[in-house]
C-alpha positions as CSV (number, residue, x, y, z in Angstrom):
1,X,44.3,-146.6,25.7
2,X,44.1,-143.8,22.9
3,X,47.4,-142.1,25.1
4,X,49.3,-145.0,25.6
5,X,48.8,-146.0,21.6
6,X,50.2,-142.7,20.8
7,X,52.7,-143.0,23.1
8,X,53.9,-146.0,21.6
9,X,53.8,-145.1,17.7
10,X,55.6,-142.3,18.7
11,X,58.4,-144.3,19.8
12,X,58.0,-146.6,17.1
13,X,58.0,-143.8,14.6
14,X,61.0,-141.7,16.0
15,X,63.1,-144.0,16.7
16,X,62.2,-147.5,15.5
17,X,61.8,-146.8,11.9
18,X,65.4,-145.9,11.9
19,X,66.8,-148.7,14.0
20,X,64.6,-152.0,13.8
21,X,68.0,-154.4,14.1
22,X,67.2,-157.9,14.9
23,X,69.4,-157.6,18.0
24,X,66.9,-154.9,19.0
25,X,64.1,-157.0,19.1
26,X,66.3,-159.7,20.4
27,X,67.1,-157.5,23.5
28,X,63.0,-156.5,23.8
29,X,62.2,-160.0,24.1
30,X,65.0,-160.7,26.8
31,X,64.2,-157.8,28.8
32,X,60.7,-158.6,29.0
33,X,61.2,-162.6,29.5
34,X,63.1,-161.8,32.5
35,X,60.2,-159.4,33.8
36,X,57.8,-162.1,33.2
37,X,60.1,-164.4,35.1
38,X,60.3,-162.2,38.6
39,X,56.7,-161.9,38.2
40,X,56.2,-165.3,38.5
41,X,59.0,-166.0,41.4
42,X,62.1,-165.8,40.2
43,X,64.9,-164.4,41.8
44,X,67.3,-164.0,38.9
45,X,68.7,-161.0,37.6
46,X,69.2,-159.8,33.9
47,X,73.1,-160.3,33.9
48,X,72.0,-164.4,35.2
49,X,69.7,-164.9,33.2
50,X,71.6,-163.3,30.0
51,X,74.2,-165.7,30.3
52,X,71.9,-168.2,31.2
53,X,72.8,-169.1,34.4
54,X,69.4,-167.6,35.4
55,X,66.8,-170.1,37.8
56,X,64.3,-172.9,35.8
57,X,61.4,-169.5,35.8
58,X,64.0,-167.7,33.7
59,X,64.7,-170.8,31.5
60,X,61.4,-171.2,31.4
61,X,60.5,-167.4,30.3
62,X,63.4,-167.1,27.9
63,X,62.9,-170.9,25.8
64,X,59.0,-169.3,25.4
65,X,60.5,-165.9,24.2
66,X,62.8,-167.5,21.9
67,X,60.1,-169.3,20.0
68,X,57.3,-167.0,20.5
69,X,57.2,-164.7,17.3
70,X,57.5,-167.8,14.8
71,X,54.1,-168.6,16.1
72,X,52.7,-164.7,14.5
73,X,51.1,-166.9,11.2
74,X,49.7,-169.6,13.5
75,X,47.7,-167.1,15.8
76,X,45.8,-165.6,13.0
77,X,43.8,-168.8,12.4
78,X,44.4,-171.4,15.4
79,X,44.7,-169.1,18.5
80,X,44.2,-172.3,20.7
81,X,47.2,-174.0,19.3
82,X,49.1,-171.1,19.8
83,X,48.2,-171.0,23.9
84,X,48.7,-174.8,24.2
85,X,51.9,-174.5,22.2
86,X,52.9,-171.2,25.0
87,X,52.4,-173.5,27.7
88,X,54.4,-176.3,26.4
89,X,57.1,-174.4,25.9
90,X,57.3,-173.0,29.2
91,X,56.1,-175.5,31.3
92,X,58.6,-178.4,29.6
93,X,60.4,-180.8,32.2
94,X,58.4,-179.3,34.6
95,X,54.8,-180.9,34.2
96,X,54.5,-184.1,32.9
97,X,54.6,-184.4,29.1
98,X,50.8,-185.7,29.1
99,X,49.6,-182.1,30.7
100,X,51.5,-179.8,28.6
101,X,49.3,-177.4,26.6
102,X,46.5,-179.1,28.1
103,X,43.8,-177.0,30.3
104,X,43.3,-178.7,33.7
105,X,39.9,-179.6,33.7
106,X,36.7,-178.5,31.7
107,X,36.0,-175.8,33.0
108,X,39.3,-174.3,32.3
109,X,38.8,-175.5,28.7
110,X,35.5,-174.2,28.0
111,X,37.4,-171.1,28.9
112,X,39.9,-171.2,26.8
113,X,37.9,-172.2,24.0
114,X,36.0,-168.7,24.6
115,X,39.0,-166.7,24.8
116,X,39.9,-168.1,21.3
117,X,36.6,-167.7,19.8
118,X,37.0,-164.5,20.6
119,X,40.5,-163.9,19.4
120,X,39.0,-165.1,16.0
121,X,35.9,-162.8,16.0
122,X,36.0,-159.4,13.9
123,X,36.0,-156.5,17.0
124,X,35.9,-152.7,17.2
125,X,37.9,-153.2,20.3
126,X,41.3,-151.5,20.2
127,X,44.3,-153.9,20.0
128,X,45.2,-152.4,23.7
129,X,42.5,-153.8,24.9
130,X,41.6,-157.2,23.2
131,X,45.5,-158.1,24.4
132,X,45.2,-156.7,28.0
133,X,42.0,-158.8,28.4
134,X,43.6,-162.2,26.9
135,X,46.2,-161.7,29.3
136,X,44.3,-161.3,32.1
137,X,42.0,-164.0,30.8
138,X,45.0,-166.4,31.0
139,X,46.1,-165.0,34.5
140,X,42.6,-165.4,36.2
141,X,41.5,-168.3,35.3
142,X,44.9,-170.1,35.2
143,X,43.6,-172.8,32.6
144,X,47.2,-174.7,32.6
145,X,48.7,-176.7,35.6
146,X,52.0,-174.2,35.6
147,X,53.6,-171.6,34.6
148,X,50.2,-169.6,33.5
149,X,51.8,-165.8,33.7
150,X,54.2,-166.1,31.7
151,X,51.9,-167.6,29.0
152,X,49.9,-165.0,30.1
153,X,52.1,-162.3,29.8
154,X,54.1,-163.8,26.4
155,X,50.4,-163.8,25.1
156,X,49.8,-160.2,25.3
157,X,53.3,-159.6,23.5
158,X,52.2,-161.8,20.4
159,X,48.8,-159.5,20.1
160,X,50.6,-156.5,20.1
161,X,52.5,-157.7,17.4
162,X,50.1,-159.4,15.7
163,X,47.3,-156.7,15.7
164,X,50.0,-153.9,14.2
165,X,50.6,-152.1,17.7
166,X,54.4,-153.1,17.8
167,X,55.4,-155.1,14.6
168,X,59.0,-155.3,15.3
169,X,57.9,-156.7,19.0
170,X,60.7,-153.2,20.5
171,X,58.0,-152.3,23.4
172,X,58.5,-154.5,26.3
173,X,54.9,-154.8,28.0
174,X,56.4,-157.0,30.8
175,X,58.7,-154.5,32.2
176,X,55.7,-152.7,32.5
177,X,54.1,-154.7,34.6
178,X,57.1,-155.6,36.6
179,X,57.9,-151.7,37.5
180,X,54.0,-151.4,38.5
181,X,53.9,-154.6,40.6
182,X,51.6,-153.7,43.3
183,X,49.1,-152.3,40.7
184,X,49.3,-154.9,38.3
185,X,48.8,-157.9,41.5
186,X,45.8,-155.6,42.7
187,X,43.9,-155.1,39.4
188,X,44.2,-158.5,38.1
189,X,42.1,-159.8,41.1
190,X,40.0,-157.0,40.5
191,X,39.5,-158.5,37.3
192,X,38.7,-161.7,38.3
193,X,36.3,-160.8,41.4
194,X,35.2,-157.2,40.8
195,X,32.7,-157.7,38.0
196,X,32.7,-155.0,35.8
197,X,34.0,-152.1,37.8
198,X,37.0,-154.8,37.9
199,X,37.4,-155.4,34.3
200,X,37.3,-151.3,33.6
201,X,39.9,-151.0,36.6
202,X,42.5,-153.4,34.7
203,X,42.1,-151.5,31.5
204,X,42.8,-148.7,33.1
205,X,45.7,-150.0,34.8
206,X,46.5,-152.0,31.3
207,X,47.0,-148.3,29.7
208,X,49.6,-147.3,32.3
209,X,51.3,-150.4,32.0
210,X,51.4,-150.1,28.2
211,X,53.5,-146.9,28.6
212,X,55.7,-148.2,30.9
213,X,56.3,-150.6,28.6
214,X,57.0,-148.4,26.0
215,X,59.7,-146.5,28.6
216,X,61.4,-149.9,29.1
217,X,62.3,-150.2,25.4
218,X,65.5,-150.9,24.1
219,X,64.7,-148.3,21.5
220,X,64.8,-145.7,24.2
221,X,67.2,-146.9,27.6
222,X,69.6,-148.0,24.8
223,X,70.8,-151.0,25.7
């Protein structure tokens, strides 16, 4: 995690201090909706879902990553809000109004309950790894009736931003997950079934994942 950090504020540092445009971070948050999107099924490329002609996923992904950052001064004191309020957005005209940002049962919000709880308490933990863990929180135990990954996923994006990693929101996390696939399908069930061996597995993996990310910026490909 120590690598991939410095790997990242390098970035940030050489190239992001000169050129932190809006459309830059704009183009981060596209990118990466659209990862989030194949990861969860859809078939769409960049170019559809650009122009928005991309499949309801993609909708789905981009109306979340539009509205995602404005959320930044909720998280700091109502992380639960914050999840419910992923899920509405994403999931909207696709569940029925009465289960958006709702957990499906108890056990799914005792859950989430704990994952904000712990969101809120004070933690030596590095950033890295307090938002690789809420993201594969939100995968494993799938606490919403749809759409969970991409809450997931938009989730991890908001901590890095919100605990200093990637202010400007530039690194695109998702990508890094999409262009590690295999890994990133194999380690989050290692999360969820391979006790702590698991858990140490998907940090490990989270760290390689990270960099990718930080590969698929706009900052450095250009676009």
């Amino acid at each position: 995690m120590t690598a991939a950090r410095d790997g990242i504020d390098a970035l940030l540092r050489d190239r992001g201090l000169r050129r932190t445009a809006p459309e830059l971070t704009a183009e981060s948050l596209l990118v990466g909706a659209h990862a989030s999107a194949v990861l969860e099924g859809s078939t769409s490329s960049l170019d559809e879902a650009r122009s928005g002609r991309g499949d309801a996923t993609a909708s789905a992904a981009i109306a979340l990553s539009i509205e995602l950052l404005p959320l930044l001064p909720v998280l700091a004191h109502s992380p639960l809000r914050v999840l419910a309020r992923l899920h509405t957005l994403a999931a909207k005209g696709e569940v029925p109004h009465d289960r958006l940002g709702r957990p499906t049962d108890r056990a799914a919000a005792e859950r989430l309950s704990g994952l904000a709880a712990l969101l809120l308490r004070p933690t030596a933990a590095p950033a890295l790894v307090v938002a690789a863990v809420a993201h594969a929180e939100l995968c494993t135990v799938a606490p919403f009736a749809s759409h969970n990954g991409i809450v997931a996923r938009a989730a991890e994006r908001l901590l890095l931003v919100a605990r200093g990693v990637d202010p400007t929101s530039l690194i695109v996390p998702e990508a890094g997950h999409l262009a590690l696939r295999p890994a990133y399908e194999s380690n989050l069930r290692g999360y969820a079934e391979g006790g702590r061996a698991g858990v140490h597995a998907w940090l490990l993996y989270a760290a390689e994942a990270y960099t990718a990310g930080a590969q698929a910026s706009p900052l450095r490909t250009g676009r």
